[in-house]
Every structure is written in structure tokens, then in C-alpha cells.
KEKE-175474 format. One record per residue (C-alpha): x, y, z; residue in three letters. Coordinates in pm, whole numbers, padded with zeros to 5 digits, always signed. Layout:
residues N
XYZALA...
end
This chain:
residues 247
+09582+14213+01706UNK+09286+14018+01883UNK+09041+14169+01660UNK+09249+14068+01300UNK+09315+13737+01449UNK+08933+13715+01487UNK+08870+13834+01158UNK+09102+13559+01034UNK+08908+13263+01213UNK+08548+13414+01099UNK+08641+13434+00724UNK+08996+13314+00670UNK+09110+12950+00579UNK+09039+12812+00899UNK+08659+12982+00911UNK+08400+12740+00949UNK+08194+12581+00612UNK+07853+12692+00561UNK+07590+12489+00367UNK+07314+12647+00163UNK+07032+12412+00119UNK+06720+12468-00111UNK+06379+12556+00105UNK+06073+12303+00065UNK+05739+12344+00199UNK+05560+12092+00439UNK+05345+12036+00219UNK+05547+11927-00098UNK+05754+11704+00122UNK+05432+11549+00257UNK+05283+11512-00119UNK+05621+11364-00225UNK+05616+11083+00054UNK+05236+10988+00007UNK+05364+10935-00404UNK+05643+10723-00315UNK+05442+10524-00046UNK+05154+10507-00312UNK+05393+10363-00571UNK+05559+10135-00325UNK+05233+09960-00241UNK+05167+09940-00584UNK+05460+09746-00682UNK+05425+09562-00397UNK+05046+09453-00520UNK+05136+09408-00876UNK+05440+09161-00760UNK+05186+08978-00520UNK+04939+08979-00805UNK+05240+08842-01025UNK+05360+08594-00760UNK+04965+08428-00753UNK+04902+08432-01129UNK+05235+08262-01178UNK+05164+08004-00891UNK+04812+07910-01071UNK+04585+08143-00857UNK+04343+08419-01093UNK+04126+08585-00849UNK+03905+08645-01119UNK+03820+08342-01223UNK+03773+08223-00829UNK+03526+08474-00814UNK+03323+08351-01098UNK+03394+08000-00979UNK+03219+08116-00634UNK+02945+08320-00849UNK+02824+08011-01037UNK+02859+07750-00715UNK+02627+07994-00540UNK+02412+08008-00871UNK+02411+07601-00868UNK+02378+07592-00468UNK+02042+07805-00466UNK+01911+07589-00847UNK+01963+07271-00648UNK+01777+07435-00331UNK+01495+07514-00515UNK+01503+07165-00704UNK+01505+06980-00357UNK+01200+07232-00265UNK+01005+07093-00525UNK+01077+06750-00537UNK+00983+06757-00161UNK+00613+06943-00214UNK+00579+06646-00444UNK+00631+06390-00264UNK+00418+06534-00022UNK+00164+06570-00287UNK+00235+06237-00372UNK+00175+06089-00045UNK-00100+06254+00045UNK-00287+06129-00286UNK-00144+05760-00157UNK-00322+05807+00149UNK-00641+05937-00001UNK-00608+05649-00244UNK-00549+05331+00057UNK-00871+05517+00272UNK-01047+05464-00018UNK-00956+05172-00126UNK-00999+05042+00217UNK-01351+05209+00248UNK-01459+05026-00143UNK-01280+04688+00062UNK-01539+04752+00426UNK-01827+04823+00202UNK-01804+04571-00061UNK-01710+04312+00254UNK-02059+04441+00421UNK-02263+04426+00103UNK-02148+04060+00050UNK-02260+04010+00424UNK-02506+04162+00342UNK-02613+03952+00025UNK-02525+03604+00231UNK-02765+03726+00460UNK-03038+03777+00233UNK-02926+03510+00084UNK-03049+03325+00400UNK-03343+03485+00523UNK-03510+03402+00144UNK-03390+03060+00192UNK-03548+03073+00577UNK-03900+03213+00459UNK-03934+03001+00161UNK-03882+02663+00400UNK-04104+02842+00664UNK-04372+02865+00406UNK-04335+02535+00275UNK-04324+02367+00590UNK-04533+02567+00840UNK-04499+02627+01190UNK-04698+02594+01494UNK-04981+02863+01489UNK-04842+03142+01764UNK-04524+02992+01762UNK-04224+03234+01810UNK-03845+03113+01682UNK-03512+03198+01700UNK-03333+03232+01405UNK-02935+03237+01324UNK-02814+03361+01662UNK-02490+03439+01598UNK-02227+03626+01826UNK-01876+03706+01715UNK-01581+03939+01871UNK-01613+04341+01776UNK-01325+04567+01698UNK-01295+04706+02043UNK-01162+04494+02326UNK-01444+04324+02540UNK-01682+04458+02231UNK-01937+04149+02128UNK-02150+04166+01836UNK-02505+03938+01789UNK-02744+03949+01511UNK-03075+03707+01501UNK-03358+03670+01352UNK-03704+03672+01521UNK-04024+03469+01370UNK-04381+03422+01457UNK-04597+03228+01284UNK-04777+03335+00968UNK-05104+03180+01117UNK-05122+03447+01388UNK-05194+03801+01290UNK-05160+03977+01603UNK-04850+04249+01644UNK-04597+04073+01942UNK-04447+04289+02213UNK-04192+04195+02383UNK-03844+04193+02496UNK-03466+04054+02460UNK-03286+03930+02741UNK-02905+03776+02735UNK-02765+03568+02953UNK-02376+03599+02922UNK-02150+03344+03100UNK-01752+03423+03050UNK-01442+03381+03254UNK-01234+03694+03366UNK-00869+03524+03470UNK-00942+03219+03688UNK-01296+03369+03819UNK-01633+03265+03624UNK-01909+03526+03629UNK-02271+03548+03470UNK-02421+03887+03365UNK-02749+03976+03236UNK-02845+04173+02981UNK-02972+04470+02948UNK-02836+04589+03290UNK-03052+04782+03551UNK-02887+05119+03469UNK-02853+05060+03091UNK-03070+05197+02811UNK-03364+04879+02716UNK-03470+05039+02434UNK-03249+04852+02202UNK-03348+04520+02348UNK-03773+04578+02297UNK-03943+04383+02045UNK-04216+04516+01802UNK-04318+04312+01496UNK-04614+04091+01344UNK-04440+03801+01117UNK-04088+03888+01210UNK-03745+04096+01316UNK-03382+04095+01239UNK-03155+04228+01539UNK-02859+04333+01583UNK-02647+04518+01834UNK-02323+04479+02057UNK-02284+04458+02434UNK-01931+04476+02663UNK-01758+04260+02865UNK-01417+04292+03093UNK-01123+04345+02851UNK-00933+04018+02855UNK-01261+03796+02960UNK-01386+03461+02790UNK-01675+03424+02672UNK-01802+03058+02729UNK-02196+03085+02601UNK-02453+03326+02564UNK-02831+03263+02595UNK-03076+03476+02444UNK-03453+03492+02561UNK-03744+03640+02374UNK-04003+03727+02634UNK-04375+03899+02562UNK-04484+04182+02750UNK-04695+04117+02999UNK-04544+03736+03090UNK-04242+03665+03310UNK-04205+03312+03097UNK-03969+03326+02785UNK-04173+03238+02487UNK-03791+03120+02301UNK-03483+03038+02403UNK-03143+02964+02207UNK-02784+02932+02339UNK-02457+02936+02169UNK-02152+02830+02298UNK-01825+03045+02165UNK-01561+02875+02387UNK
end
């Protein structure tokens, strides 16, 4: 009886329901879920796609928007490049241009200098000749001293004569006498020093010489007069003496 009743449970009424499925392989279930995931993104990009187009946003045409801003950023580079080589270009020839117009301005200033000085010295000779001097005589002419372009820089220019009656060649010597105030204390120098070069200061002519030259003084000092003294080799007495008086 136990084993019918058993019988009866395993395949009667009351036996329990069996399910027959269908076998898959792995791998058919595994190429099924990478379709569906690759169709689900897809939707989901062509409804973000949709959802940008719709809201006014092609990312096409922002690309080629960026595209030709980067074309116009690196035109307008290269257009600022070469507007700045020529101003450079530009301002260089400027310069070149003022240093030469300010070298035509220094020379034609020294030429007319120049010319008033000639100017003078024919007008000088041509009285001398009329007039005459005193036979052996030696003059001063024009002493003239006037600031430099460095500080305590002093130029002088003069003109030496001796008379046309006397044929001999001079030799001799300039000496200056400078008298100037530095502050509130007065001091007197004489020129050319003990330690300084006298060649520039000797005197070699027959009928005359134009000088010129500069000498130095304290930065910031006053010059009140300067002397000048012509003096002949050979005799401690000055032959000429002038003074003038700048202060």
C-alpha cells in the first residue's frame, strides 16, 4: 500500500508540476543584451540629439561657428603681427629721419658760425690793413668764452695778430686766468695746470692764429671773468692781455 500511495503522489493528481524551458547559450544571451543596450543608448542619443535641435542647439553648425572664429582669431593675429613690424619700421625710419634732420640743423648752425666768423676775420684784416698797427705789435682779437654742453665745460675761441711789418715766426704761449665762485667760496685757477697737457695752449704763427678749445671748472661754479695772456717764449712778461667778464 505504501508503495501505490507513492506512486500516486509521484505521478497522480497531486504530483508535483514540472516546467520545460528552451536551452540558450551564454553566448546568445550575452549578444542579445549588448543589442538591446546598443539600441537603448541609441534612442537615448537620438532623443538627446532631438531634445537640442528642438531647443535651438545644431552641434554642427557650433562646430563650424568655432572652425571659422579660430580661422578669424589666427587672420587677426597675423594682421596685428604686421601692423606691429610696421610700426616698428616706421619708427625706426622716424628716428633715422629726426638724427638727421638734427645733424643737417648742428651742421648748417656751425657753417653759419662758421660764415659769421669769416665774416669777421675779413672785416678784421681789411681794417688792419687799412689802418696799420704798431710794427711787432701782438693783439687780441674776439675773445669770446661761452658755456659747453657738459656741466663745468667752457668754450673760448680768439684770434691772435702780429703785425704785418714784422716778418719773424712768434713762439709763444696761452695762459688763462679763471676767476669763478663755487657756492659762497671765490677761487682763481690757472690755466694750463701743472699736470695738464700744454700742447694745446703753444703758439706758432707769423701774421696770425685763430684758437679755440675748452677747459673745466667745478660743476655748479660761476664764472666771474677770465683773462687770457699771450706770452713769447723765452720772456716771463705777457706781450697781450684781454679780460672778459661773463658774470
Amino acid at each position: 500500500m505504501t508503495l501505490i500511495r507513492a506512486i500516486k503522489r509521484r505521478f497522480g493528481i497531486a504530483a508535483p508540476r514540472v516546467a520545460v524551458h528552451t536551452h540558450v547559450p551564454w553566448y546568445l544571451r550575452w549578444l542579445i543584451f549588448t543589442v538591446l543596450g546598443g539600441v537603448v543608448l541609441g534612442i537615448g542619443w537620438l532623443t538627446y540629439d532631438f531634445g537640442r535641435q528642438y531647443a535651438g542647439f545644431d552641434q554642427g553648425e557650433a562646430l563650424r561657428e568655432q572652425s571659422q572664429l579660430q580661422d578669424l582669431n589666427t587672420r587677426l593675429k597675423d594682421e596685428n603681427a604686421a601692423i606691429r613690424r610696421e610700426i616698428a619700421a616706421a619708427e625706426r625710419q622716424l628716428q633715422i629721419e629726426l638724427a638727421t634732420h638734427g645733424n643737417l640743423s648742428t651742421q648748417i648752425r656751425n657753417l653759419a658760425e662758421e660764415n659769421a666768423l669769416l665774416k669777421e676775420d675779413l672785416a678784421f684784416f681789411q681794417t688792419l690793413m687799412a689802418s696799420g698797427s704798431e710794427p711787432g705789435g701782438i693783439s687780441i682779437n674776439r675773445f669770446r668764452v661761452q658755456q659747453d654742453a657738459l656741466p663745468g665745460e667752457y668754450r673760448y675761441r680768439l684770434l691772435i695778430v702780429q703785425s704785418r711789418q714784422r716778418v719773424k715766426e712768434f713762439h709763444g704761449r696761452l695762459q688763462f686766468i679763471v676767476d669763478y665762485e663755487n657756492g659762497a667760496k671765490s677761487e682763481v685757477v690757472s690755466l694750463p695746470k701743472q699736470d695738464e697737457n700744454a700742447q694745446a695752449y703753444n703758439l706758432v704763427f707769423k701774421f696770425y692764429q685763430r684758437v679755440e678749445g675748452t677747459f673745466m671748472v667745478p660743476p655748479g661754479a660761476v664764472i666771474k671773468k677770465v683773462q687770457v695772456r699771450v706770452l713769447e717764449n723765452g720772456n716771463p712778461t705777457p706781450v697781450s692781455i684781454q679780460t672778459v667778464t661773463l658774470s
